[in-house]
N, C-alpha and C positions, 0 to 999 in steps of 0.2 A: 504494500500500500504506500502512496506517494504519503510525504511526511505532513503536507500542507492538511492531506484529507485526514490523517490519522488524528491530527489535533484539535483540527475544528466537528470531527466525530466525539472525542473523549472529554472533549472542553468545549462544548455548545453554546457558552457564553460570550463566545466571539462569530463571528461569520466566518468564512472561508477566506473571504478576500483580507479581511481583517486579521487572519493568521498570518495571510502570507507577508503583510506589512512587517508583524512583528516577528517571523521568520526571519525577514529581508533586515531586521535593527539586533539578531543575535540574542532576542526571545527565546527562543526554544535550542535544546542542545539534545543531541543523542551519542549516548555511550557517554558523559561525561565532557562531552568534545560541541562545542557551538558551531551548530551547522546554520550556514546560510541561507540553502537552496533550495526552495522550495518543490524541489521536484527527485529531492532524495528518497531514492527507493528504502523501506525500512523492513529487513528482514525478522524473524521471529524471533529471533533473542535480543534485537535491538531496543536499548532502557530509552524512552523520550521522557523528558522531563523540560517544564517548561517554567518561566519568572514572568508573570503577572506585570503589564507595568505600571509604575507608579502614577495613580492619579494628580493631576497638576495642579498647584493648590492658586486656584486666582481670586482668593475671599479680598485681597486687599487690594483689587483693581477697581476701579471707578469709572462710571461714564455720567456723560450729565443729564440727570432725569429734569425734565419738564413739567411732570405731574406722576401723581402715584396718588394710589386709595385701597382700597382692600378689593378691588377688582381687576384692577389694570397697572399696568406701569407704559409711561409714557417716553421716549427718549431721544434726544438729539445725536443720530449718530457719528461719529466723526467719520471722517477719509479713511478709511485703510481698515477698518473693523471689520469683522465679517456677521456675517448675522447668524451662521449658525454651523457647526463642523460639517460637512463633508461626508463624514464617518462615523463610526464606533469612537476613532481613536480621534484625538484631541491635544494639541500641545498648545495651542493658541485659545489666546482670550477672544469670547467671542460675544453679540450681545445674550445668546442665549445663556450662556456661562454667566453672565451679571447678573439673569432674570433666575437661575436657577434657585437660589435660596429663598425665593419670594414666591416662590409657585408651584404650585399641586399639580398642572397642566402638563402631563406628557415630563414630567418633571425625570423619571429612567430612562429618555433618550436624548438624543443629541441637537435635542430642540426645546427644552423648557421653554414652555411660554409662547412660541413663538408663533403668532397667526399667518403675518406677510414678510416679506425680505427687501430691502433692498442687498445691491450688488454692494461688495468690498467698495468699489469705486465712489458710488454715491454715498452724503452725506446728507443730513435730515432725519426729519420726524419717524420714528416708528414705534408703534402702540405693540406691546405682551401683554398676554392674557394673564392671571394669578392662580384662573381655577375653571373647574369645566367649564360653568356656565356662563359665565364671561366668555369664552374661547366661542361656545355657540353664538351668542350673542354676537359679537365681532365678525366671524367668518361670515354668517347671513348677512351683514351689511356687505361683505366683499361681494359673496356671493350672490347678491339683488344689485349691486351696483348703488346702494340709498348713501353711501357716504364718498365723500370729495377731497380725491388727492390733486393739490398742485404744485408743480415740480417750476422749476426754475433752472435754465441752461446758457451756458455760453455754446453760442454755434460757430463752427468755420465756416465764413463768407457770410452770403447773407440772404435770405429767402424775395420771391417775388411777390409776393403778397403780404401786406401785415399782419395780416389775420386768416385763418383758414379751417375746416374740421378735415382730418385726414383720417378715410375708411377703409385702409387696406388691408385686409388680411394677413398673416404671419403663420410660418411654418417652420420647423426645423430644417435646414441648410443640408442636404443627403453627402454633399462634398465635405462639409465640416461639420458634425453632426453637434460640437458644441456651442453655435450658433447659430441665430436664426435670418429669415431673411423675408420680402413681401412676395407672397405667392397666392396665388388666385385659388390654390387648394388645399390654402390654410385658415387658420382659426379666426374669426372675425376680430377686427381690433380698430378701434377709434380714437383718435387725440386729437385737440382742440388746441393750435399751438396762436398766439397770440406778441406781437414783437414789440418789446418794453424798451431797450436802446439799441442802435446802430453806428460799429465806426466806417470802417473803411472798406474792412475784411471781417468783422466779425460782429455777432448778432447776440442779445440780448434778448431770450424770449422765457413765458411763460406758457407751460406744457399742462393741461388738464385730460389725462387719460379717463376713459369712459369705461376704459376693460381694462386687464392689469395681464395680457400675454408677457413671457420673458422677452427682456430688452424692449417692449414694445417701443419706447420713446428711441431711444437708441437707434433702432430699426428705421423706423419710421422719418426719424430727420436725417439722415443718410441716405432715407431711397430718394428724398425732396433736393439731395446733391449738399445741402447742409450738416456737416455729421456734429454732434457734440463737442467739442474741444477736449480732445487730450483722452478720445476713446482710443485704447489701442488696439479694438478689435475691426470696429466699423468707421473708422475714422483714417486720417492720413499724418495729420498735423501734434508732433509729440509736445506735449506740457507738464505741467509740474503734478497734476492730477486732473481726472475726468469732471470736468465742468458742470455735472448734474447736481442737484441740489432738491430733496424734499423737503419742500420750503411750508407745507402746511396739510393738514387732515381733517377735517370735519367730520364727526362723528357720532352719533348716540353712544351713550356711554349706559352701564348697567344704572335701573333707577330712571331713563327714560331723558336725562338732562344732553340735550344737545348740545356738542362744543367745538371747538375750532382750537388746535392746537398748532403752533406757530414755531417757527427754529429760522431766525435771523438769518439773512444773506451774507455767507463768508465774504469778508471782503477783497478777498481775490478775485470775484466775480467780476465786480465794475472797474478794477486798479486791471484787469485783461484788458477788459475793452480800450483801454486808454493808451495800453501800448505800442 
């Protein structure tokens, strides 16, 4: 039996692929000897014994919350955070890691809390749930479309319209399968982009999506020949970070109290446009 399968058979607390990670980091040893490879054949008198790794202790990281109550937690996320692992496995602080101590919600996986996402890249508002009924609560809003995200972008160049709703469809990319792109035999998607300053080469707009496909905005201001500033997937032009910005949420909140939660424009945003 390959080593990979014998582990993730006798130790079911991890996945398959999740062994072989920790295969691959000298996790697991046979005969007393750390084996790497995940494709070592293990005959019948071969001992596997394996080291657990240590969970990463992130109680004394911080992010800056907005609002919190015994339902939700609200938060401004910065540039470079990611909102939730990946995996099993976890060395990075992530927002779900901040929201873990605070929440019952899916609180054993690698998503405490967590209703929506933005990308590592964007910075902005995003609301975690504390507990089921909260999390119901929220995802139905996503899910009916009753609550209002608006994002905030630096574009390269600058759009021929000021104003425009843009209805085009999105699908995943068969060439890049970890990107998306606008295809006539994909998923309906709508953004509402509206243009707040202009320089020379470069645009100031505010982005109101209507549906929440991945990348949608991303996608979207790229097929219009405008990409984000400083996207390094769908973009051309490199910068110091992707110019997206969730700049505001409106919401029902458990209790019925309607709100509007807000996260200030880095102000790198307009010191761009100036240069």
């Amino acid at each position: 039996m390959r080593l990979d399968v014998y582990v993730a058979q006798f130790w079911p607390e991890h996945s398959r692929s999740t062994w072989q990670k920790l295969i691959a980091a000298g996790k697991v040893s046979v005969n007393g000897t750390v084996e790497t490879s995940t494709k070592r054949e293990l005959g019948e008198d071969d001992v596997v014994t394996v080291r657990q790794p240590d969970a990463p202790d992130f109680t004394t990281q911080e992010l800056p919350v907005v609002y919190e109550d015994d339902n939700v937690v609200v938060i401004n996320k910065p540039v470079g955070v990611l909102t939730h692992s990946k995996g099993e496995l976890n060395d990075e602080f992530t927002v779900a890691e901040f929201v873990r101590p605070k929440t019952t919600y899916k609180s054993e996986t690698n998503r405490p809390g967590i209703i929506h996402r933005l990308d590592r890249a964007t910075s902005g508002i995003i609301i975690c749930a504390k507990n089921d009924e909260s999390a119901s609560m929220l995802q139905r809003q996503f899910t009916d479309r009753t609550l209002k995200k608006r994002y905030v972008a630096v574009l390269e160049g600058t759009l021929k319209q000021p104003e425009a709703v843009i209805d085009l469809p999105i699908n995943r990319n068969p060439n890049a399968p970890s990107t998306f792109r606008v295809d006539a035999n994909g998923k309906s998607a709508q953004t509402t982009y509206r243009v707040l300053q202009e320089s020379t080469d470069k645009t100031l707009v505010e982005l109101l999506p209507k549906t929440g496909r991945t990348h949608q905005l991303r996608v979207h201001m790229a097929y219009l020949g405008a990409p984000i500033l400083g996207d390094t997937v769908y973009g051309k032009r490199k910068a110091e970070r992707m110019y997206l910005h969730a700049a505001s949420l409106e919401v029902t909140l458990p209790g019925g109290v309607r709100t509007t939660f807000e996260a200030p424009l880095p102000p790198e945003f307009e010191q761009e446009l100036t240069r």
